[in-house]
N, C-alpha and C positions, 0 to 999 in steps of 0.2 A: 409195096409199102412206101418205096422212094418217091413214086409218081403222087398218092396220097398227102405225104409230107408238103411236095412242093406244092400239090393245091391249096392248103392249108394256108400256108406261110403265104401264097399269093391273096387269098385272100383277107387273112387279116389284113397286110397291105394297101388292099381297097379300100378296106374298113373303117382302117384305123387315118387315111389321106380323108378319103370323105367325112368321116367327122369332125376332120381337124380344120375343113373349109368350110363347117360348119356354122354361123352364127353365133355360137354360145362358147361361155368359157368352160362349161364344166362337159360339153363334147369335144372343145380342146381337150382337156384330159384326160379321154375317156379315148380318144385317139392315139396321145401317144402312150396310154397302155398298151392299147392295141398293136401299136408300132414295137413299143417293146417287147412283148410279146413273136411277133414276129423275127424280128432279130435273133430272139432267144434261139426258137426253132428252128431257125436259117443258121445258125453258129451249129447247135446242135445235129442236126443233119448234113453238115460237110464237115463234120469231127469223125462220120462214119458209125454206120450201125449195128452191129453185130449182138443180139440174145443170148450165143449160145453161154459165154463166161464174161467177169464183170471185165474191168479194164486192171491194170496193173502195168507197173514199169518196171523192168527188169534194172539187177543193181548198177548195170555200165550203163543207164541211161537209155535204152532204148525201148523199142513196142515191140513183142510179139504179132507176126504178124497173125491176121485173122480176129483182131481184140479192138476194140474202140480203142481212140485215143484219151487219155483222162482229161488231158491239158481243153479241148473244148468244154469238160462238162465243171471243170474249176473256176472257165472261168465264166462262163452261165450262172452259175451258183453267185460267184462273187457280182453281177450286172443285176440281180435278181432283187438283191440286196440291196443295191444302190438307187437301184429303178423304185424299191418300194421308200426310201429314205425322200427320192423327190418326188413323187406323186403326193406324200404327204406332205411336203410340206406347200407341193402348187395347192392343193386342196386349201388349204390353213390360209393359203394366200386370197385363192378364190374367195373363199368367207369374209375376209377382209375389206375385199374389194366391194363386195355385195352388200355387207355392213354399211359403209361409206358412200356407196352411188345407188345402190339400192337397183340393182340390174344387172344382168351376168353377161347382155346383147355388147357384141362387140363393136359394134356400129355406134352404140350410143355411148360409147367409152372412148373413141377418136378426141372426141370437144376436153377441152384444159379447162372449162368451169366447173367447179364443183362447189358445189353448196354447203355447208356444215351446219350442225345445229347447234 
């Protein structure tokens, strides 16, 4: 299951670099979902895995041993959240920019002319 995970995570990695040396702004973002995505499941699998019971923390602060830890899937949950708060708003940004220059090619977004109507 361990060796699985890590292909996984390695591949979004690929995945999500290669779209991101992409030409376009909207496989820019579509990379670093990817990338976060990977994180996630890279944080997640060195927090340890265990099915058989959920995670829990005993009252003096510590892990039973043989239990996930909770503290990586807190804070996955909370990057999850954050990750989706900026993909929307690069999205919104995208749009904008698209709006305005009427192109998403990043190559033709270098030049400081822009035209208005």
């Amino acid at each position: 299951m361990l060796v699985l995970l890590c292909i996984t995570v390695g591949g979004l990695f690929a995945a999500g670099i290669y779209q991101m040396l992409r030409g376009s702004l909207v496989r820019l973002i579509i990379g670093l979902v990817l990338l976060g995505h990977a994180v996630n499941l890279l944080v997640f699998t060195a927090g340890g895995l265990a099915s058989i019971r959920p995670p829990y923390v005993l009252p003096d602060g510590s892990v039973p041993p043989g239990l996930a830890d909770p503290l990586p899937q807190a804070l996955i949950l909370t990057a999850i959240v954050i990750g989706f708060g900026t993909q929307a708003f690069a999205i919104v940004l995208i749009r904008r920019v698209y709006r305005e220059v009427r192109t998403d090619d990043l190559h033709e977004l270098r030049t400081t002319d822009v035209t208005r109507k």
